[in-house]
N, C-alpha and C positions, 0 to 999 in steps of 0.2 A: 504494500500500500504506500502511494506517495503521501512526503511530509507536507505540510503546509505553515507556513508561520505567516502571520499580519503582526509588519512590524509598525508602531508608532512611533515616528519622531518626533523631537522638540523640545522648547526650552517654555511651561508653563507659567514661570513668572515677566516673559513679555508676551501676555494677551494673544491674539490670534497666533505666534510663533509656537505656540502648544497642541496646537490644533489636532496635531497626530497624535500626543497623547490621550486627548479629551476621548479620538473616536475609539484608540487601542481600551479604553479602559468601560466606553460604555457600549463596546460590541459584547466584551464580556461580559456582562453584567445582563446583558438581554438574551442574547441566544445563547443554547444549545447547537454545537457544529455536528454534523454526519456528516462524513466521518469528519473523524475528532481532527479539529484545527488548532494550534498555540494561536496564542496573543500576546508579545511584548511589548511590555512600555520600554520603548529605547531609550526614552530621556533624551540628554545630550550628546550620550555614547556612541564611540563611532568604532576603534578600531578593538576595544574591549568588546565587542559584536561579533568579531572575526571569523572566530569557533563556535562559535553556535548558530550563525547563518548558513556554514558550511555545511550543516546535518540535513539539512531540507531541500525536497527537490523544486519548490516554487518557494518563493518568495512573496508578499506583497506591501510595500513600504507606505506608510501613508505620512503625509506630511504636508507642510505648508511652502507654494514656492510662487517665487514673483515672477511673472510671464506678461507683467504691462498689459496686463486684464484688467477687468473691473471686476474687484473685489467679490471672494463669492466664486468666481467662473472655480469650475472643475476642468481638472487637466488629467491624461490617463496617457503614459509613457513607459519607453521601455529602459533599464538600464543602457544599451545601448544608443537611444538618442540622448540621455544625458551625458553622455560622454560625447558623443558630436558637437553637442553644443557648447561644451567646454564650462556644463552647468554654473551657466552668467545665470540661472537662476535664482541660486541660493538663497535663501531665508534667512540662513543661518552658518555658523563656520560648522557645525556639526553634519551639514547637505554637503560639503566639501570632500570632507573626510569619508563619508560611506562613500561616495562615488570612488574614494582611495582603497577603500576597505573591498569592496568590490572588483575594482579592475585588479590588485594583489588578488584574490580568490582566485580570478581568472591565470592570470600568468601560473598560480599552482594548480590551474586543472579543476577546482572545486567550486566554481562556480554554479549556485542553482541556476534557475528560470527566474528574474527579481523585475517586478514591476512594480510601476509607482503610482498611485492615484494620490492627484495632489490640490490642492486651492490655494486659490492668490487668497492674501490675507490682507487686510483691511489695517491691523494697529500690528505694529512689530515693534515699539518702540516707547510705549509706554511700561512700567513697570505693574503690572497688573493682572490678577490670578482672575481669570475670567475672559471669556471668547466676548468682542464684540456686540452687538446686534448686531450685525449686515453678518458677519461669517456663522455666527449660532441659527440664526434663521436658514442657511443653506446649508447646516449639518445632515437634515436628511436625506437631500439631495445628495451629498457625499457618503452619507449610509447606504442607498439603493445603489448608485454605482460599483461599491464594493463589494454587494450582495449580488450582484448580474457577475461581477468578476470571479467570482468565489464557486458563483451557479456553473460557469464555466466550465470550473475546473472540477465539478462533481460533486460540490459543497452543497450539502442541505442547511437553510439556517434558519432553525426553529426556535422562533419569540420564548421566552420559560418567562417575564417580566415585565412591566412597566420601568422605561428610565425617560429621565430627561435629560438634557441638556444646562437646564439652568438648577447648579448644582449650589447649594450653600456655601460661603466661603470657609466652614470646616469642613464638608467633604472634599473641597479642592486641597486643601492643607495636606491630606491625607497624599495626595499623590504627588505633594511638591517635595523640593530637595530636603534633605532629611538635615540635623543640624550641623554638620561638620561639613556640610554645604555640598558636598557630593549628591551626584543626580541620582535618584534613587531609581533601577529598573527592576522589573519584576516580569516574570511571566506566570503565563498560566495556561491550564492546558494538562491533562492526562499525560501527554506522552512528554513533555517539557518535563512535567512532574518526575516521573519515571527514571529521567535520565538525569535529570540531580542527584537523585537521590540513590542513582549507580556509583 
């Protein structure tokens, strides 16, 4: 059976630059995957990723990237065009680095299948635990894209809960840097599980 992980990226204390976390953590929290998918929150990690990107044979990265859209728009790319484009896109110095952490995968041969479904982001620049308006109102617009992309690949994804989007700012707390200021990642996931705890 192939792996799958949905990775989220980003930095949740500047506002929409979190954007992949927000969705890594409320895909979880809403479905049930058939078969069994991970979910990690990347955080700001890019090349501490390395070895655990490599176990899977699709990839799916979600994150926040600037494409001189308006705000909102959804983008769906492959690894290779953000290497063509010399990913001028960037959100953040953490988009830099996976696209490093990636083409290294490559040159050793372990490169999965790694796609990216991503949104221009609206504030990047504020200090601020909480998505927008403009980008929280097109979060589920960027939920169904990921749910067609998942569909794809043989993924069933069945609701188990009610989530929302506009989270309290203690449940945000919860998924921000921890206090020695390190980006806290986590995954989740049956077979994620499994293999930690090998």
């Amino acid at each position: 059976m192939e792996k799958i992980l949905i990775l989220g990226l980003g930095n949740i204390l500047f506002s929409d630059e979190g954007l992949g976390v927000h969705m890594a953590h409320y895909l979880q929290e809403k479905y049930r995957f058939e078969p069994a998918v991970d979910v990690l929150d990347g955080g700001t990690l890019a090349y501490q990723l390395m070895d655990h990107i490599a176990l899977y044979d699709h990839v799916l990265i979600v994150d926040a990237a600037l494409m001189s859209q308006t705000p909102g728009s959804i983008f769906a790319f492959r690894y290779e065009d953000a290497v063509k484009w010399g990913w001028h896109i960037t959100a953040g110095a953490h988009e830099i680095e996976i696209v490093g952490v990636l083409t290294s995968l490559k040159l050793l041969g372990q490169l999965p299948d790694v796609q990216f479904i991503a949104m221009e982001p609206y504030d990047i620049v504020s200090t601020h635990i909480g998505l927008s308006p403009v980008v929280r109102d097109r979060m589920t617009a960027l939920e169904q894209v990921i749910i067609e992309k998942l569909g794809s690949w043989g993924i069933q994804c069945i609701p188990v809960r009610e989530v929302s989007f506009d989270r309290s700012d203690n449940d945000l707390l919860d998924i921000a840097p921890d206090k020695t200021g390190k980006e806290n990642s986590h995954v989740f996931g049956a077979s994620a599980q499994s293999r930690q705890g090998s």
